[in-house]
N, C-alpha and C positions, 0 to 999 in steps of 0.2 A: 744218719750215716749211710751213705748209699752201698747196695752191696759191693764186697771185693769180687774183682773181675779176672783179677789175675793172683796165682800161689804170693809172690809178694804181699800184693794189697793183702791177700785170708793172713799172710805172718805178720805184717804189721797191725790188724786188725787181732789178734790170737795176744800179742803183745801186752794188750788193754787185761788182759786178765791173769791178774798171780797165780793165782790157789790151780793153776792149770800148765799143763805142760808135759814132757816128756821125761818116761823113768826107764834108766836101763841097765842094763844089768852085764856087767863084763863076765868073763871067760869062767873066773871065781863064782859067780854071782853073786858081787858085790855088787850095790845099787847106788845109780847116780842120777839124781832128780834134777832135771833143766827145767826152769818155770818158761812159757814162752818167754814175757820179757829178757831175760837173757841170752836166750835162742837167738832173739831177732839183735839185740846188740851187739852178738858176737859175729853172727851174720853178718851185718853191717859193716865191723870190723874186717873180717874176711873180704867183703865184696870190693872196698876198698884195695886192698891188699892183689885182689883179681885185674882190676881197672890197670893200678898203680902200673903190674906185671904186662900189659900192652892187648888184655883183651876186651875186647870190642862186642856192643851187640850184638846179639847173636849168631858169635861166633861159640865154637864146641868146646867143651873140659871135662874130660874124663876125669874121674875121681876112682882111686883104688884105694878103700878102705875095707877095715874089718867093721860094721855094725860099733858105732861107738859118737862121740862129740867132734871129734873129729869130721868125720863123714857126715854130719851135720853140721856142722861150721862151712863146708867145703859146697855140700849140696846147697843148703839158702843163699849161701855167701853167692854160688854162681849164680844161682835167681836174681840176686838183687842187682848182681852186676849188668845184670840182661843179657848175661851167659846164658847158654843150653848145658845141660848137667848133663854129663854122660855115664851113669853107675855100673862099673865095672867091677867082679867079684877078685879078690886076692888070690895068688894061690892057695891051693890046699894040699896040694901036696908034691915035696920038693922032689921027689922019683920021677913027676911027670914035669919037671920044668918047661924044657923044650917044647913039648906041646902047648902049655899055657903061653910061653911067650909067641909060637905061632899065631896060636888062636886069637892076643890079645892083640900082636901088632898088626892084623890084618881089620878087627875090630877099630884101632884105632883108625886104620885109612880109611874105613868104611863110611863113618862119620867126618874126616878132615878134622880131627883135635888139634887145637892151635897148643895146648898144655893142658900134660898129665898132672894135678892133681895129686898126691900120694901120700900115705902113713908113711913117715920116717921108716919104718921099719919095713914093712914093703916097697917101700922105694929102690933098697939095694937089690931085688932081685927081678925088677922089672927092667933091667942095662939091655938086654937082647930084645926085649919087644917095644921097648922106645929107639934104639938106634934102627931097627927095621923101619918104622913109621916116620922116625923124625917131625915130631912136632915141631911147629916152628919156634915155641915157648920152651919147649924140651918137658924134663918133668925134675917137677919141684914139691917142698913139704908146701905148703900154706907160711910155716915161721920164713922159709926161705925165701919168699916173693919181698918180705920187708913194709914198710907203712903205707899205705895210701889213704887218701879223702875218701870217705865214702860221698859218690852221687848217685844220686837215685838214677835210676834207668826209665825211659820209657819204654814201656815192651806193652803190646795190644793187647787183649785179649786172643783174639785170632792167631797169635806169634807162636811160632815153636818154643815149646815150655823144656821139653826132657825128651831124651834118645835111650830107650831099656832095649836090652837086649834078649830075646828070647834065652831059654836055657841052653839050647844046644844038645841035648840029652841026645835026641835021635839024628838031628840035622846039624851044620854048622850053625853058630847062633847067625840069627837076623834081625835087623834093625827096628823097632818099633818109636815111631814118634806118637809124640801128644802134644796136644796146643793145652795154651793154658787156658781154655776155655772145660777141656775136654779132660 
């Protein structure tokens, strides 16, 4: 099996093995065990679902999730699609809205997000920093994009893989890319 070149090929390759996978733990800390193979099927699913919605290779998707299946369904799902994943933290705290949605819709134009991405439940409060940015896909759950085929993407090794953003703590955040090589 020759090595994986790109995050894709390592989750399709991660796939081949049960007894492995991701454990996590919600807000409770109750524990939810994802073996990969399910990871990469619901990924697939999702990516599908990404395609279906009108994005294109590597074009951008911001993802607003809390740490959860979700946000893993959304982040592989854009890999697969041969999306660039763009991980963007939720709020945290609704006293500072306004500043979050500055922050976030300037974040999105920084990148050019074709579609946000979002937990149903953070979706309702992200209206002012999506209509500032207006993606051209807008922002949606993942349930609400509806079914698609999954096709595999070709995406290089060399290709832009992810867009993180610094913290921001001391500066505006800044953009960080990574190839999927890297």
């Amino acid at each position: 099996m020759p090595e994986p070149r790109t995050l894709g090929a390592l989750l399709a390759r991660a796939a081949n093995f049960p007894d492995t996978g991701l454990r996590l733990l919600d807000r409770f800390e109750r524990e939810r065990w994802l073996p990969w193979p399910e990871i990469h099927e619901r990924a697939r699913a999702a990516a599908g679902r990404i395609r279906g919605a009108g994005v294109a290779t590597g074009e951008r998707v911001a993802l607003v999730y809390p740490t959860g299946v979700g946000f893993f369904d959304a982040f592989f799902g854009s890999l697969l699609a041969g999306a660039v994943p763009v991980p963007l933290y939720p709020p945290v705290r609704l006293g500072r809205l306004a500043e979050y949605s500055a922050r976030t819709a300037a974040m999105l134009e920084a990148v050019g997000a074709r579609l946000v991405l979002a937990d149903p439940g953070v979706r309702r409060l992200l209206g002012e920093a999506v209509e500032r940015a207006r993606p051209a896909l807008g922002c949606r759950s993942l349930d609400e994009l509806g079914d698609g085929a999954f096709v595999e993407a070709a995406v290089d090794e060399r290709a832009l893989a992810l867009i993180q953003f610094s913290s921001g703590t001391t500066v505006e955040p800044k953009p960080v890319a990574l190839s999927e090589r890297a």
